[in-house]
MDAnalysis code that builds the backbone (N, CA, C; Angstrom):
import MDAnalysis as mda
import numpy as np

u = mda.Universe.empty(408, n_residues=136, atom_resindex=np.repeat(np.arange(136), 3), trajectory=True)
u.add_TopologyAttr("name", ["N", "CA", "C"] * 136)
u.add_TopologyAttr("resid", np.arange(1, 137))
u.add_TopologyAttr("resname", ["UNK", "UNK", "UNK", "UNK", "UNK", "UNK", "UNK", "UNK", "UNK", "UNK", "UNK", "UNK", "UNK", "UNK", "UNK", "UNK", "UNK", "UNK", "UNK", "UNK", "UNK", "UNK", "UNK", "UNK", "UNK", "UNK", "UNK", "UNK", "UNK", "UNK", "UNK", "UNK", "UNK", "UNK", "UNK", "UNK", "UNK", "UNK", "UNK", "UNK", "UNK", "UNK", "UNK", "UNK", "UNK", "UNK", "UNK", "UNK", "UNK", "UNK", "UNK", "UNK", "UNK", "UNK", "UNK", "UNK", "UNK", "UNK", "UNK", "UNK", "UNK", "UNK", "UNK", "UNK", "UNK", "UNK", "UNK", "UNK", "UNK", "UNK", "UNK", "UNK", "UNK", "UNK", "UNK", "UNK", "UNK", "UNK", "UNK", "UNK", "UNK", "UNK", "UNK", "UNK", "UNK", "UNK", "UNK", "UNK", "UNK", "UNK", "UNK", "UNK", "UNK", "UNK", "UNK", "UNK", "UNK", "UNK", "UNK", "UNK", "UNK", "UNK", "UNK", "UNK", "UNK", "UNK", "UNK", "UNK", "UNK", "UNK", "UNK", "UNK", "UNK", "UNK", "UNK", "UNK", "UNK", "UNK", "UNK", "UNK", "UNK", "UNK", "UNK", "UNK", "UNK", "UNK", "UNK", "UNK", "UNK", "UNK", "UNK", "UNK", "UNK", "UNK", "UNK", "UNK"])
u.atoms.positions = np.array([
    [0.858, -1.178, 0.000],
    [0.000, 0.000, 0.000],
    [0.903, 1.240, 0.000],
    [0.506, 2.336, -1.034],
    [1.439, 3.253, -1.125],
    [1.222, 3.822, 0.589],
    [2.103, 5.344, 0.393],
    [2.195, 5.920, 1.686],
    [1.114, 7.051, 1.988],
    [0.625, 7.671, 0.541],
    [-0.508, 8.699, 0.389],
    [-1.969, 7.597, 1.478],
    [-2.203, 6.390, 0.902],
    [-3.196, 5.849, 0.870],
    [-3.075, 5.262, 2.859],
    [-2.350, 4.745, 3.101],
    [-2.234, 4.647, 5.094],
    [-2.147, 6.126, 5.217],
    [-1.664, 7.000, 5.024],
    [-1.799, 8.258, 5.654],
    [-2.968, 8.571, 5.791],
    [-3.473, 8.714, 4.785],
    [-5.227, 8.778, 4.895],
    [-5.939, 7.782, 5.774],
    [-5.842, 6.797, 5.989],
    [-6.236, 5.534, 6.771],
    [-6.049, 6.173, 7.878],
    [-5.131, 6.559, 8.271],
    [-4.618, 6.756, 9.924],
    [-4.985, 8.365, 9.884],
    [-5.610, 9.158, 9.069],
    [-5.980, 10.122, 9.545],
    [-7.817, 9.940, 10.099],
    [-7.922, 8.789, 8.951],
    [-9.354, 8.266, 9.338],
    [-9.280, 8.322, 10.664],
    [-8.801, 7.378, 10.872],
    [-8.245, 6.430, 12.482],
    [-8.848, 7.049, 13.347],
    [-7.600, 8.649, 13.236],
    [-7.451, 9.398, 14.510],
    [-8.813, 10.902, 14.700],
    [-9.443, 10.970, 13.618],
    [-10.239, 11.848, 13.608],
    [-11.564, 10.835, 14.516],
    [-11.431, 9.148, 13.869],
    [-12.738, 8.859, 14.821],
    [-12.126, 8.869, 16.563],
    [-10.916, 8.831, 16.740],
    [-10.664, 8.838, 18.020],
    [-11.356, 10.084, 19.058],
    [-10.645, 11.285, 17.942],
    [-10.642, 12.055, 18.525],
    [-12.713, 12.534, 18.793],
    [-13.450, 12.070, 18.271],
    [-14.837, 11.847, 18.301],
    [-14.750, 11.054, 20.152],
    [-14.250, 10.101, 20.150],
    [-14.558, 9.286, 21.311],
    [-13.890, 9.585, 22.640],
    [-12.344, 10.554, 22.135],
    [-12.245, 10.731, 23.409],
    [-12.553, 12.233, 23.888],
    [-12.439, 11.728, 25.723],
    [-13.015, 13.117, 26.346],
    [-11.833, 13.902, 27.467],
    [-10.597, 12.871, 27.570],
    [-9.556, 13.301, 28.083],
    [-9.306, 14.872, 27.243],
    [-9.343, 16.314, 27.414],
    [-8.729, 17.323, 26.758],
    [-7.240, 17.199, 26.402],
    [-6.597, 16.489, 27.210],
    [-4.935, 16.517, 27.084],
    [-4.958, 15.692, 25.603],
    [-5.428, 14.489, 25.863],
    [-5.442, 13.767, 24.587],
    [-5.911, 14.285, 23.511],
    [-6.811, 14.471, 23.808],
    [-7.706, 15.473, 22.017],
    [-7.321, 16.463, 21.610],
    [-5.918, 17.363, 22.761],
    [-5.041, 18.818, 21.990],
    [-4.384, 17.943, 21.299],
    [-3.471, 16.783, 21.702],
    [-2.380, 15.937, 21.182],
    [-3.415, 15.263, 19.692],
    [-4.097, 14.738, 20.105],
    [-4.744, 13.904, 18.496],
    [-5.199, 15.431, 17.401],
    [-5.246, 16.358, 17.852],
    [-5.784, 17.791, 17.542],
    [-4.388, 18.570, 16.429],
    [-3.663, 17.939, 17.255],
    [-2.451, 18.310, 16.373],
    [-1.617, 16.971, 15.429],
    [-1.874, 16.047, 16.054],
    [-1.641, 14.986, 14.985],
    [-2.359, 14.783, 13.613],
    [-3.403, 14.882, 13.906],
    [-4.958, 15.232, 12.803],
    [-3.906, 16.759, 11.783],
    [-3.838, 17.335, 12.337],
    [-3.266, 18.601, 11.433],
    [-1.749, 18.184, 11.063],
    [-1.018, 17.703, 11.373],
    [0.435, 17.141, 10.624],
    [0.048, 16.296, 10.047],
    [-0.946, 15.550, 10.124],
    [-1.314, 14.242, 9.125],
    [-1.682, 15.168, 7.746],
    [-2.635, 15.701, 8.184],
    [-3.288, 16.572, 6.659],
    [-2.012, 17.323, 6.121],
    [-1.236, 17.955, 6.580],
    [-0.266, 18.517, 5.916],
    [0.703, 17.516, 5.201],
    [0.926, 16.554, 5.718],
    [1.804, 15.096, 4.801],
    [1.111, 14.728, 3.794],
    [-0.037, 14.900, 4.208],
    [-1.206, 13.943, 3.324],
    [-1.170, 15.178, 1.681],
    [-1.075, 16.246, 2.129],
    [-1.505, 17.080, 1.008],
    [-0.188, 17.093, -0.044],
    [1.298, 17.214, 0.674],
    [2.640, 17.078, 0.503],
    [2.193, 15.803, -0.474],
    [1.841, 14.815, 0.058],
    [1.976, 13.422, -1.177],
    [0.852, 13.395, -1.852],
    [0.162, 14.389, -1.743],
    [-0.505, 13.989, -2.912],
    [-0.353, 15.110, -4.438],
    [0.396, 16.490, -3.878],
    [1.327, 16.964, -4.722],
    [1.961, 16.028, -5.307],
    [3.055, 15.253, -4.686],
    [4.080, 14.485, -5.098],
    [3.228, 13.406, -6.067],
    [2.314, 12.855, -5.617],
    [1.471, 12.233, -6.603],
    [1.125, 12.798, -7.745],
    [0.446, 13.771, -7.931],
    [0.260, 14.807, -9.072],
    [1.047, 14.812, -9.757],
    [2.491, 14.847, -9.343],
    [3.679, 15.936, -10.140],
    [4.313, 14.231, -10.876],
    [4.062, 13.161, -9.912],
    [4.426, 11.836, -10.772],
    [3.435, 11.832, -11.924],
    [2.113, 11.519, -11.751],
    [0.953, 10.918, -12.844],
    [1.443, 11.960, -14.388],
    [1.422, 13.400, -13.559],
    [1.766, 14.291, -15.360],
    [3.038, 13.499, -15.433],
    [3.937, 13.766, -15.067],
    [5.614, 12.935, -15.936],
    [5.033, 11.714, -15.945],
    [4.351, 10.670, -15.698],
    [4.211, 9.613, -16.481],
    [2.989, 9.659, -17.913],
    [2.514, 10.250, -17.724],
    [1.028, 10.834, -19.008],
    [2.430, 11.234, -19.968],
    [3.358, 12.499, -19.649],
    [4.436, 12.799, -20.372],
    [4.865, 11.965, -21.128],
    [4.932, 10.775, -20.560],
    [6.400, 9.886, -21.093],
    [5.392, 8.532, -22.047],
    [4.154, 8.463, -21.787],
    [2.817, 7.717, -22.698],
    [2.570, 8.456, -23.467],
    [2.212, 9.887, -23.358],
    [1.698, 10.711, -24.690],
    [3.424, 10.874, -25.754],
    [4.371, 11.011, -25.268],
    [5.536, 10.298, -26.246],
    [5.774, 9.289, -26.797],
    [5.370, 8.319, -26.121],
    [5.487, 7.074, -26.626],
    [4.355, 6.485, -27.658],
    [3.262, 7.463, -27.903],
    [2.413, 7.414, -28.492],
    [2.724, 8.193, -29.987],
    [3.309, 9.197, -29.545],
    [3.427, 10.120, -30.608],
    [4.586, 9.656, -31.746],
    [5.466, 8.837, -31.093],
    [6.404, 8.277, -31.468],
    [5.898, 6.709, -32.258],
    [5.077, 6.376, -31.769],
    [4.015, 4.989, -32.460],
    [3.474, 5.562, -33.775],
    [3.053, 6.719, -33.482],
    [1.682, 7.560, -34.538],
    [2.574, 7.870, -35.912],
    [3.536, 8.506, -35.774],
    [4.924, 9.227, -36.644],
    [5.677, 7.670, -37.251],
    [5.858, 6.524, -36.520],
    [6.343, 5.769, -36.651],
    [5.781, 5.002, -37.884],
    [4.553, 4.491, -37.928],
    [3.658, 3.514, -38.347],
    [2.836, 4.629, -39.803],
    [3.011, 5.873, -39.931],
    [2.816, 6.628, -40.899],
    [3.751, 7.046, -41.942],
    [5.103, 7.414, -41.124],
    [5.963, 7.290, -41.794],
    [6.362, 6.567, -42.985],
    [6.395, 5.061, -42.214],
    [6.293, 3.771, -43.086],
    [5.507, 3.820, -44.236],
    [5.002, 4.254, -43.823],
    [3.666, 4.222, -45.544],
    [4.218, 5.046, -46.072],
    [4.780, 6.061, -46.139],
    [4.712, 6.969, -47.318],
    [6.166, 6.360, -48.538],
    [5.645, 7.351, -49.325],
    [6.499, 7.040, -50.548],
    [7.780, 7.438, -50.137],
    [9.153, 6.556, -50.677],
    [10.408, 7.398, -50.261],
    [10.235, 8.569, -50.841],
    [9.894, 9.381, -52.005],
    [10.277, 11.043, -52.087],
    [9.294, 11.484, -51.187],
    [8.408, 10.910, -50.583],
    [7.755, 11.977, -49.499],
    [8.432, 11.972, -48.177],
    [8.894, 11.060, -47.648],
    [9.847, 10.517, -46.482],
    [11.106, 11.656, -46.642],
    [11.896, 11.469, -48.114],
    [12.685, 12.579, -48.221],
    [12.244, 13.720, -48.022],
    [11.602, 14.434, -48.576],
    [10.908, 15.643, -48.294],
    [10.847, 16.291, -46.742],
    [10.459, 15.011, -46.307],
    [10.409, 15.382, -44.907],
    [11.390, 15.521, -44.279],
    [12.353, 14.373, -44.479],
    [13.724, 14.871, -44.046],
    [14.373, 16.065, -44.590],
    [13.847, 16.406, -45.440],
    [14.884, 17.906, -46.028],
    [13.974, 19.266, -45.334],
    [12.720, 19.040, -45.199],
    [12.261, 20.278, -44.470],
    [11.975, 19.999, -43.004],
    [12.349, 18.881, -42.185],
    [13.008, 18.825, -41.192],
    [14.607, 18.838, -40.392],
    [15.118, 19.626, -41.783],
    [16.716, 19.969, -41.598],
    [17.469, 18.628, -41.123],
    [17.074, 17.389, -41.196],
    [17.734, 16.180, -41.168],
    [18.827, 16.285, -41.517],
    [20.082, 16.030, -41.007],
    [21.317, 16.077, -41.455],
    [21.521, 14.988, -42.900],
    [22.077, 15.167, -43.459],
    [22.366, 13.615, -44.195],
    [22.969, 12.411, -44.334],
    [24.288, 12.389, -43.150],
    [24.990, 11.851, -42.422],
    [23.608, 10.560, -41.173],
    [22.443, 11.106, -41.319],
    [21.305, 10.177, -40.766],
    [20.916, 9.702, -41.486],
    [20.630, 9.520, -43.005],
    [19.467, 8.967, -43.621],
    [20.927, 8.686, -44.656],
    [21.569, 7.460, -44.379],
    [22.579, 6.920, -46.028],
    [21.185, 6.457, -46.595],
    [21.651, 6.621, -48.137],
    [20.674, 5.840, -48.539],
    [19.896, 4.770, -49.164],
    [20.992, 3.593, -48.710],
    [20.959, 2.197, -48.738],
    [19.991, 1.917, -47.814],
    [19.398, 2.614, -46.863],
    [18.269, 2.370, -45.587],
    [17.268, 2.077, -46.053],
    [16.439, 1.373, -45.604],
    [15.250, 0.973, -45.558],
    [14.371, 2.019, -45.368],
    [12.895, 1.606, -45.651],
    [11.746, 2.970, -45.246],
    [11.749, 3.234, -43.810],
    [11.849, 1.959, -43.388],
    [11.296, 1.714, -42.103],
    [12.406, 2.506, -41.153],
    [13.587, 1.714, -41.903],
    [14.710, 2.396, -40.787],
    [14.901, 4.446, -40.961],
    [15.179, 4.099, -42.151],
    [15.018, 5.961, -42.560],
    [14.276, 7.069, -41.518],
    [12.577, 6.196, -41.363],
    [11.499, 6.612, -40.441],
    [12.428, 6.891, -38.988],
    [12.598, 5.253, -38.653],
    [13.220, 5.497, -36.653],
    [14.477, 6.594, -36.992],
    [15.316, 6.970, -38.041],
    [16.486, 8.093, -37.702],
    [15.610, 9.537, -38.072],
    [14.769, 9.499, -38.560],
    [14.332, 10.681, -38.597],
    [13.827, 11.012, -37.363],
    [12.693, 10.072, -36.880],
    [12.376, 9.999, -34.880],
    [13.498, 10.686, -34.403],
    [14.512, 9.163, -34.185],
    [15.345, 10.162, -33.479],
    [15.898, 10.954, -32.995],
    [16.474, 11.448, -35.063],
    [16.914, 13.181, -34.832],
    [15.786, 13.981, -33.686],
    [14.853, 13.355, -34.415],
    [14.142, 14.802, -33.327],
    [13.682, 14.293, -32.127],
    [14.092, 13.298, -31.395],
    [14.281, 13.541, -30.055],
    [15.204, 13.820, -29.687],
    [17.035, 13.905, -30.297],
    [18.032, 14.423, -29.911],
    [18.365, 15.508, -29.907],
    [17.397, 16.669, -30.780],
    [17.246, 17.705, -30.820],
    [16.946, 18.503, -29.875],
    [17.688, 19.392, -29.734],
    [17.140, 20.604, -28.546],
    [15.267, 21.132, -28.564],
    [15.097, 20.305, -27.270],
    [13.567, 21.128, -27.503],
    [12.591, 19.873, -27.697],
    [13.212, 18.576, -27.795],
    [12.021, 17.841, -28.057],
    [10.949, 18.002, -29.567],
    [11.487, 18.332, -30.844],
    [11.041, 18.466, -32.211],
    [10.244, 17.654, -32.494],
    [9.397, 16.556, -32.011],
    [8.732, 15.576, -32.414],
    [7.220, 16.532, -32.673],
    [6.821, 16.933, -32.145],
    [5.422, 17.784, -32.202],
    [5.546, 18.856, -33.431],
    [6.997, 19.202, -33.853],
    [6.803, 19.768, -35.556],
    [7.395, 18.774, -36.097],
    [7.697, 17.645, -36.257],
    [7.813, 16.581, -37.115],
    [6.251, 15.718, -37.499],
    [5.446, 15.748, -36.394],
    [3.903, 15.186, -36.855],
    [3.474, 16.152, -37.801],
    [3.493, 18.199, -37.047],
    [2.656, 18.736, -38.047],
    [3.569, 18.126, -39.629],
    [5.176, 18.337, -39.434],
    [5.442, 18.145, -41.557],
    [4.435, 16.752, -41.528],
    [4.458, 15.519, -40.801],
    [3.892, 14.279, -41.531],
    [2.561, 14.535, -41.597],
    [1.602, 15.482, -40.909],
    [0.138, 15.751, -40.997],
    [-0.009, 16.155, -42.839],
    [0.757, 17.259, -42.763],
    [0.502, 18.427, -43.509],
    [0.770, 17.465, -44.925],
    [2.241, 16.554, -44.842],
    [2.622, 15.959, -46.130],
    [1.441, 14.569, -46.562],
    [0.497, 14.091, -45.589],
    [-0.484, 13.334, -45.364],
    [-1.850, 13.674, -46.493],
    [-2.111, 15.083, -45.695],
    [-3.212, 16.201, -45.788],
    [-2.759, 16.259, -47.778],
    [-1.464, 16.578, -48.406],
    [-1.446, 16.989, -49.486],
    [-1.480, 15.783, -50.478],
    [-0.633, 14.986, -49.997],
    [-0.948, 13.954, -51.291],
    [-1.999, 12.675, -50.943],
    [-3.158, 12.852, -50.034],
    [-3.972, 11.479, -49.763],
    [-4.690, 12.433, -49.111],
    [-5.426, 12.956, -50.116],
    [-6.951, 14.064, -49.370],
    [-8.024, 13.265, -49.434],
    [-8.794, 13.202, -48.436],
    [-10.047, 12.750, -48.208],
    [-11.189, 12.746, -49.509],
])
């Protein structure tokens, strides 16, 4: 059981305590335990938050990287080229004895090695080069 989820348990706990008892000494003490609990409790569940986005982060990449991947592949090599030339692809990445497929993962690449994370203007060129030669 994570640590967010007993914290909460044991704040349960101590809030029904503090219902039952009638000692005052005890109920300042559970009075202030009840309030450091909620303050931990809120602390991890920040910390929870700030995990779930960096993992959504690292799925909505791994998605985007599936989507670019599996489209890529389809296209014609002069459209694949294209893309590599108006994605400033070096040419030292794409020899061109490569395969479609492989051509595709070094173009990925480049643009995750790129400053900035480039994958989100590498979909719009594959949208846009999509959109022009295979219109609805």
């Amino acid at each position: 059981m994570d640590n967010l989820k007993l914290a909460e348990q044991k704040l349960h706990l101590l809030e029904k305590e503090l219902i039952l008892v009638t000692d005052p000494a005890i109920k300042f003490k559970l009075q202030h335990d009840i309030a450091d609990l909620k303050k931990i409790i809120t602390a991890l569940s920040k910390s929870d938050t700030k995990q779930s986005s960096q993992n959504q982060e690292q799925i909505d990449s791994i998605e985007l990287i599936d989507w670019l991947l599996e489209n890529m592949k389809k296209m014609l090599p002069a459209m694949l080229e294209e893309i590599a030339f108006r994605y400033n692809v070096p040419e030292e990445y794409l020899p061109t004895n490569l395969p479609q497929a492989s051509k595709a993962k070094e173009i990925i690449k480049y643009g995750k090695t790129t400053e900035g994370e480039q994958l989100p203007k590498l979909r719009q060129l594959v949208e846009k080069m999509i959109q022009q030669n295979f219109p609805n």
